[in-house]
PDB file with SEQRES, HELIX, SHEET and CRYST1 records, atoms N, CA, C and O in Angstrom:
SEQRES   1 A   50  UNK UNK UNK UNK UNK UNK UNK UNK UNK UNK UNK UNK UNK          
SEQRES   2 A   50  UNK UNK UNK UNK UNK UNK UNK UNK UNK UNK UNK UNK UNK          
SEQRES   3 A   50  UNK UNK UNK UNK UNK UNK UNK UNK UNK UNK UNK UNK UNK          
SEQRES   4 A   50  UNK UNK UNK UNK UNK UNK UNK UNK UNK UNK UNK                  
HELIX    1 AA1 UNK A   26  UNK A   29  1                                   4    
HELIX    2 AA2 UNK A   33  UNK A   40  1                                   8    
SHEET    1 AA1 2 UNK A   7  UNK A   8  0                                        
SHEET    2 AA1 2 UNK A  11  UNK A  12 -1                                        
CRYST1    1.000    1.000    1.000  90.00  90.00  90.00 P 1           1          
ATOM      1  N   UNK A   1       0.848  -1.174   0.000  1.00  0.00           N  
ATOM      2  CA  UNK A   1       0.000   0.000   0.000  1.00  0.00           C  
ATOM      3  C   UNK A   1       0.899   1.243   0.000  1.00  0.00           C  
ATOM      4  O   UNK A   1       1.781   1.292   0.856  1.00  0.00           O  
ATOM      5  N   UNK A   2       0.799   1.998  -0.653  1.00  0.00           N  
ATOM      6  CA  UNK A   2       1.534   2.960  -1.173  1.00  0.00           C  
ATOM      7  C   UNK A   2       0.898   4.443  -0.264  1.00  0.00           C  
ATOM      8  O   UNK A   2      -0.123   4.938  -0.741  1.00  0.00           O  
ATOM      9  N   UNK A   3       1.536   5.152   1.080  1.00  0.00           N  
ATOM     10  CA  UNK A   3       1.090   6.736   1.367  1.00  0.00           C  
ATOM     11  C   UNK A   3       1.740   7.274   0.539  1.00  0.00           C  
ATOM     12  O   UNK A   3       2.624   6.778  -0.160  1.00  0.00           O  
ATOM     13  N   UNK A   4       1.325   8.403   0.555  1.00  0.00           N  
ATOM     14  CA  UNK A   4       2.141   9.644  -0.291  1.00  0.00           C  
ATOM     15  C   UNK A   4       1.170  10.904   1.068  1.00  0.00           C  
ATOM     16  O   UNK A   4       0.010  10.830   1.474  1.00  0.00           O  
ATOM     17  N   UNK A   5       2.488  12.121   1.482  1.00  0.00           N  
ATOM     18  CA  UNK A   5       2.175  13.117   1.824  1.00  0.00           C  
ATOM     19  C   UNK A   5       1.917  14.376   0.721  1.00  0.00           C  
ATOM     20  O   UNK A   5       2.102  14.223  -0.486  1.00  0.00           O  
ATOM     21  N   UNK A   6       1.659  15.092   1.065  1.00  0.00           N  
ATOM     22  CA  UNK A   6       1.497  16.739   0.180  1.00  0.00           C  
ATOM     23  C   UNK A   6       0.974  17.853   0.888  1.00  0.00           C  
ATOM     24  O   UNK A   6       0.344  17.561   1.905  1.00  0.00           O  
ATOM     25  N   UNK A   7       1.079  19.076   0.600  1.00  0.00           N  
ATOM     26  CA  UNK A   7       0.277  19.998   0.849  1.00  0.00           C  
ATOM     27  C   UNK A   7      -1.259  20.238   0.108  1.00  0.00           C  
ATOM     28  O   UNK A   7      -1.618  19.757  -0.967  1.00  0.00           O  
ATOM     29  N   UNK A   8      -2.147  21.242   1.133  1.00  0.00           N  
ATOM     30  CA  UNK A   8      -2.990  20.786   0.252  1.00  0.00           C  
ATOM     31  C   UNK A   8      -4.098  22.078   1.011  1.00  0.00           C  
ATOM     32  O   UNK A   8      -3.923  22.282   2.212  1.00  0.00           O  
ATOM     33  N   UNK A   9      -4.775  22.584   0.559  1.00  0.00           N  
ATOM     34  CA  UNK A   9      -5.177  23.448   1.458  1.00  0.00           C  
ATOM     35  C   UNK A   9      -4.967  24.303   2.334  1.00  0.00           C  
ATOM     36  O   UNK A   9      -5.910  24.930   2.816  1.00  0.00           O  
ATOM     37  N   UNK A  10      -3.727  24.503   2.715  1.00  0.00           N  
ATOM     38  CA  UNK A  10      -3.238  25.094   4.105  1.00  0.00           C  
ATOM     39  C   UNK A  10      -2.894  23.639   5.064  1.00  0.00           C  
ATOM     40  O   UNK A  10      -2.120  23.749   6.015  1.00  0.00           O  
ATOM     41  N   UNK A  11      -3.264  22.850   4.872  1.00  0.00           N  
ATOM     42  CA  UNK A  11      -2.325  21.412   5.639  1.00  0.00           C  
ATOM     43  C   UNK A  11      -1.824  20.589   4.705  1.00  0.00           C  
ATOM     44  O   UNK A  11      -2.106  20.487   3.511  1.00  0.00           O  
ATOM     45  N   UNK A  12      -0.794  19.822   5.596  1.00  0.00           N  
ATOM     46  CA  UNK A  12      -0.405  18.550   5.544  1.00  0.00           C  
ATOM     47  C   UNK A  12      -0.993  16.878   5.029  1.00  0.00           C  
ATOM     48  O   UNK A  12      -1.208  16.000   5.864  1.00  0.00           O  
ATOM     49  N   UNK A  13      -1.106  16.757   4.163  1.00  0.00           N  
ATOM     50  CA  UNK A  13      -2.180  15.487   4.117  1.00  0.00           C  
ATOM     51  C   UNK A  13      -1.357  13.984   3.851  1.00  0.00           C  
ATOM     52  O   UNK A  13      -0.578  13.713   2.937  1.00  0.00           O  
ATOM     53  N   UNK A  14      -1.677  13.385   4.634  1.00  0.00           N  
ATOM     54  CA  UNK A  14      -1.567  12.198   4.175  1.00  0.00           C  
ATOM     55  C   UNK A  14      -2.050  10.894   3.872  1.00  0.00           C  
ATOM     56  O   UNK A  14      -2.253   9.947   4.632  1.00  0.00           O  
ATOM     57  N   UNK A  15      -2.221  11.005   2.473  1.00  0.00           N  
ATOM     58  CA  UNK A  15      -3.112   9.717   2.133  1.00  0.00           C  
ATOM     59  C   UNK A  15      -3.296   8.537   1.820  1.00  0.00           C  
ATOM     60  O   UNK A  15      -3.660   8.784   0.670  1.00  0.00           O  
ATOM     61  N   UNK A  16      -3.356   7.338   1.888  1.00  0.00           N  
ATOM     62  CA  UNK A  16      -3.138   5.963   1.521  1.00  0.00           C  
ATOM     63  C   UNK A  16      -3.802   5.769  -0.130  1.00  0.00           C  
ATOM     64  O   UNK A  16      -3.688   6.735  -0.885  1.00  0.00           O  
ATOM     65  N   UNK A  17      -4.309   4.827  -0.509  1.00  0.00           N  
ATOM     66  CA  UNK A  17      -5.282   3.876  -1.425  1.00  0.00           C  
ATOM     67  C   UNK A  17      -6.228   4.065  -0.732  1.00  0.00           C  
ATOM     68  O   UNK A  17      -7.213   4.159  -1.464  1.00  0.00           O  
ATOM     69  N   UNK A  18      -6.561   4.207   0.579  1.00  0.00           N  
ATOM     70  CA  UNK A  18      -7.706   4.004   1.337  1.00  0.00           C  
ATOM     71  C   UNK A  18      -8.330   5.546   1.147  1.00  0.00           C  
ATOM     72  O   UNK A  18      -9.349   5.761   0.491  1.00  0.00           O  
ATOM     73  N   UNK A  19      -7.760   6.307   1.644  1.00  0.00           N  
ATOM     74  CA  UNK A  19      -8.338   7.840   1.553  1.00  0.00           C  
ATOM     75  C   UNK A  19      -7.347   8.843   2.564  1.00  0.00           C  
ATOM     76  O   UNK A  19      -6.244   8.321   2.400  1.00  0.00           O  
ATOM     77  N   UNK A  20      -7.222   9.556   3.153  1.00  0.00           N  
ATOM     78  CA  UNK A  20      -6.845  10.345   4.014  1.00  0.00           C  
ATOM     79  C   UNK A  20      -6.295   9.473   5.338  1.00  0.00           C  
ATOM     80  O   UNK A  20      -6.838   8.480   5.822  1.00  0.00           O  
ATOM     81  N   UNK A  21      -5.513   9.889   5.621  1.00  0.00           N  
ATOM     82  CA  UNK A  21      -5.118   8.994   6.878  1.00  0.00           C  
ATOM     83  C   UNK A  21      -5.208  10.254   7.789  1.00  0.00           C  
ATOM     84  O   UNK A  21      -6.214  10.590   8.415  1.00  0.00           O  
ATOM     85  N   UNK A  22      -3.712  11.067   7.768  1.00  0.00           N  
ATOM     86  CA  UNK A  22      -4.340  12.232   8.372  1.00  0.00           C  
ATOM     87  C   UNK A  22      -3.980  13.250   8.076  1.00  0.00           C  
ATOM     88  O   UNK A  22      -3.371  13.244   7.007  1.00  0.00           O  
ATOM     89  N   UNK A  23      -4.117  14.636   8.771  1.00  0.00           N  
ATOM     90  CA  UNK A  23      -4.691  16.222   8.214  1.00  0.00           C  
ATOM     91  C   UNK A  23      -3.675  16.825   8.910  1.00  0.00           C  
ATOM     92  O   UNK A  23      -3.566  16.086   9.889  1.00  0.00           O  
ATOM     93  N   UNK A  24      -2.977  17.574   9.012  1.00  0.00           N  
ATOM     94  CA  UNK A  24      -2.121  18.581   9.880  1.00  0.00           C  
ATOM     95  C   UNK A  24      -2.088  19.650   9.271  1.00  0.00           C  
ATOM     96  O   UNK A  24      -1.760  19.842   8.100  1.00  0.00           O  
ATOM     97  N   UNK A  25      -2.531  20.603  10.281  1.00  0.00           N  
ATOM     98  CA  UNK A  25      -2.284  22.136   9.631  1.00  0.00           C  
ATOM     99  C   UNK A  25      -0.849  22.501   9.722  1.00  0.00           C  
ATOM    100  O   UNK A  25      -0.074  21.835  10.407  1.00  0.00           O  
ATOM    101  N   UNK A  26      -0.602  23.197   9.270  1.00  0.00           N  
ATOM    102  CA  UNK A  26       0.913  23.335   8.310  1.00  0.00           C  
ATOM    103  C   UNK A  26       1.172  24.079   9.119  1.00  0.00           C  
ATOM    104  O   UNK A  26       2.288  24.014   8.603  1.00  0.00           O  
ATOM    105  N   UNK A  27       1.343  25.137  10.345  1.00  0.00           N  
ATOM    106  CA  UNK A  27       1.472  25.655  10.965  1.00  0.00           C  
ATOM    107  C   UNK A  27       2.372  24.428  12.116  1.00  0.00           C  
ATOM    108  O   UNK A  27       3.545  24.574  12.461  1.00  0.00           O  
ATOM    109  N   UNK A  28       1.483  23.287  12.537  1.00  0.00           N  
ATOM    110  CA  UNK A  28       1.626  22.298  13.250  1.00  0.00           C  
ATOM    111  C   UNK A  28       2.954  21.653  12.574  1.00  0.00           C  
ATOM    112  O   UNK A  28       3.937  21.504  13.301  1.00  0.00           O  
ATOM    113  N   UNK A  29       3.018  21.290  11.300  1.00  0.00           N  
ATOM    114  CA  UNK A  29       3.321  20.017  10.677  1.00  0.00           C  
ATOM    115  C   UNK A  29       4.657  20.702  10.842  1.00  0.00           C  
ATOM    116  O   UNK A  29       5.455  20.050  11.516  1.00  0.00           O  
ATOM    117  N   UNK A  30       5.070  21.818  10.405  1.00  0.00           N  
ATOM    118  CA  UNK A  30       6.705  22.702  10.581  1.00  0.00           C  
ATOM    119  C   UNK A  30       7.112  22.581  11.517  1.00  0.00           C  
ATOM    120  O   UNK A  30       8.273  22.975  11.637  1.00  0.00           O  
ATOM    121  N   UNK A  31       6.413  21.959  12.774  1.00  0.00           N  
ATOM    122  CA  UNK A  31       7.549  22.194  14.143  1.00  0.00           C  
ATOM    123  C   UNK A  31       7.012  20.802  14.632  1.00  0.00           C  
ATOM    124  O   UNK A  31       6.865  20.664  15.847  1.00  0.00           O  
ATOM    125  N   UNK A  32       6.732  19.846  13.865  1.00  0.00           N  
ATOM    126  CA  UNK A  32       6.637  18.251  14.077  1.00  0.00           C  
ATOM    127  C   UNK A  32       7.990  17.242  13.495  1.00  0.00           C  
ATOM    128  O   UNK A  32       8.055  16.710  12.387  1.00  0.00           O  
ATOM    129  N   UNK A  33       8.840  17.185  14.415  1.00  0.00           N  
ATOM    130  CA  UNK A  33       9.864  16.412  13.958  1.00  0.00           C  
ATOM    131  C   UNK A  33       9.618  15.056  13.397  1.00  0.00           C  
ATOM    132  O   UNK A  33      10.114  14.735  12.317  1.00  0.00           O  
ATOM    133  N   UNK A  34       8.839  14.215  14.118  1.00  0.00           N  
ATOM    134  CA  UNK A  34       8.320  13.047  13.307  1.00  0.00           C  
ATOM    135  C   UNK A  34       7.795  12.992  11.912  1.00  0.00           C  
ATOM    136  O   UNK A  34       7.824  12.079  11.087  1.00  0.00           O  
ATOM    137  N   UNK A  35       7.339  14.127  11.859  1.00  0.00           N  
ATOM    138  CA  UNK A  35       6.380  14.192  10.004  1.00  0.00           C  
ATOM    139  C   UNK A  35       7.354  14.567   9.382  1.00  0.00           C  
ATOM    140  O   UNK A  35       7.520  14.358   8.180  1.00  0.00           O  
ATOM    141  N   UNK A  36       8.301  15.307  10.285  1.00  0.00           N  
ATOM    142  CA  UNK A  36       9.133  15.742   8.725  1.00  0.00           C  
ATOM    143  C   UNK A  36      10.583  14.591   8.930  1.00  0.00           C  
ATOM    144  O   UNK A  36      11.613  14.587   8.256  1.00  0.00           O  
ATOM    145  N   UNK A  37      10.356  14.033   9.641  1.00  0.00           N  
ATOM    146  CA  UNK A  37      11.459  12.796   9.687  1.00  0.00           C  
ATOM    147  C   UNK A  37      10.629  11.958   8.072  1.00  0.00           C  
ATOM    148  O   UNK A  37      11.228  11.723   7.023  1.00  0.00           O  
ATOM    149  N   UNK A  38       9.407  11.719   8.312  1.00  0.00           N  
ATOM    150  CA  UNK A  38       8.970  10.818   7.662  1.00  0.00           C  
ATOM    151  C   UNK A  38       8.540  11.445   5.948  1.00  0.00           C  
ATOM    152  O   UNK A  38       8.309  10.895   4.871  1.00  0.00           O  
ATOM    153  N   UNK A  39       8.568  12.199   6.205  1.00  0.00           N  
ATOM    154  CA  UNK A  39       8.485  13.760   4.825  1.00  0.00           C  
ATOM    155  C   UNK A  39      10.156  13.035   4.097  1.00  0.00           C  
ATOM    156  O   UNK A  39      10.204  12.326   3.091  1.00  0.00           O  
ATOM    157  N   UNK A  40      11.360  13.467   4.937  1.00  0.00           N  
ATOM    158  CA  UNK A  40      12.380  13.008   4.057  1.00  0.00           C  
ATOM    159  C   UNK A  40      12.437  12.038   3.793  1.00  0.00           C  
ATOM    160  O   UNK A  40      12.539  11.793   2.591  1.00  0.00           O  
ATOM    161  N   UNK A  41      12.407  11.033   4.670  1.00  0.00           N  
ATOM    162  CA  UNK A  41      12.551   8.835   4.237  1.00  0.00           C  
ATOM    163  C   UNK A  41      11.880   8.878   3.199  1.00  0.00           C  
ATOM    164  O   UNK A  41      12.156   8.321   2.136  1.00  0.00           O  
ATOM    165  N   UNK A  42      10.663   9.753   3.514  1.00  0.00           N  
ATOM    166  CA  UNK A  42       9.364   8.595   1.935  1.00  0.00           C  
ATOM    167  C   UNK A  42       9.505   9.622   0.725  1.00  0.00           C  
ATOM    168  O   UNK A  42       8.699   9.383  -0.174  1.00  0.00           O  
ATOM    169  N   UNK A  43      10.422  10.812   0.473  1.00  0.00           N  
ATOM    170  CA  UNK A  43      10.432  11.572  -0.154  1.00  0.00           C  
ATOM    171  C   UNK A  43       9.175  12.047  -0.978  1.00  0.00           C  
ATOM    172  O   UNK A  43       8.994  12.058  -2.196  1.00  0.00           O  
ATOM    173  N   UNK A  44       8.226  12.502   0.244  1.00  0.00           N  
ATOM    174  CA  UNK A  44       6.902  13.280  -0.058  1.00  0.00           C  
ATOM    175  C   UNK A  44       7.124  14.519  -0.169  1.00  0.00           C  
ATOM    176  O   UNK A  44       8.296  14.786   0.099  1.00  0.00           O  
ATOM    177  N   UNK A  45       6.397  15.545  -0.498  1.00  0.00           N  
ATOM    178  CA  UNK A  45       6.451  17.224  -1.499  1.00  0.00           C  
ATOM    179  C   UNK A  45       6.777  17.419   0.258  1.00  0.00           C  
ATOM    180  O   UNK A  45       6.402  17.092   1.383  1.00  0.00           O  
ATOM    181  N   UNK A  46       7.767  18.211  -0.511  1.00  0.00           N  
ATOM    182  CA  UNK A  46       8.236  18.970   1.099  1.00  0.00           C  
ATOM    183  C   UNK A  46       7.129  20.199   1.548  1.00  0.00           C  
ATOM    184  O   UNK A  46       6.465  20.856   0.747  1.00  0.00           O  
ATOM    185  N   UNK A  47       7.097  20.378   3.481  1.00  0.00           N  
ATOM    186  CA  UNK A  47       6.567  21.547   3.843  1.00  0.00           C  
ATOM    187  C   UNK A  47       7.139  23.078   3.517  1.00  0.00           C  
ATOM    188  O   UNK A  47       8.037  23.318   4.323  1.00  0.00           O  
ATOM    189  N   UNK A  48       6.986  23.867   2.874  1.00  0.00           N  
ATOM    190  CA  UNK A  48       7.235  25.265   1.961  1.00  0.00           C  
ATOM    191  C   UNK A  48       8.792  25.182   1.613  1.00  0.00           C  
ATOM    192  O   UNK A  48       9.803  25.812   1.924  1.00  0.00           O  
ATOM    193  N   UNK A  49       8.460  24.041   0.780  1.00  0.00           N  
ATOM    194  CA  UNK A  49       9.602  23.866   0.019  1.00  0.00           C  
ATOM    195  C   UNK A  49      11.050  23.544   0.897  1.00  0.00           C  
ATOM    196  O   UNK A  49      12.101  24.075   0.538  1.00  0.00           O  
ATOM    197  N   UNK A  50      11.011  22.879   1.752  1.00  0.00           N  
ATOM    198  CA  UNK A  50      11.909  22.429   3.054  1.00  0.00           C  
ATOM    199  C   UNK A  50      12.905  21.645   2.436  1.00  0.00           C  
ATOM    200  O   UNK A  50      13.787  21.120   3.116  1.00  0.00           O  
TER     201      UNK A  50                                                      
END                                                                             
């Protein structure tokens, strides 16, 4: 099963095959070390161009 992150609205999204997993407002997602740990490994669209 394949996630992929992105921006998208003013948040963070991350979605499976299934649909949305989850939502972070981008405000949040910039000072979340885990998402953006996982932003570089899975090489998803970076947060404002990070």
């Amino acid at each position: 099963m394949r996630i992929e992150g992105r921006v998208r609205h003013g948040m963070y999204v991350i979605t499976s095959a299934n649909g949305v997993v989850k939502e972070v407002p981008l405000s949040e997602a910039r000072n979340d070390s885990k998402l953006k740990a996982a932003i570089k490994r899975n090489s998803w669209e970076p947060i404002d161009g990070e």
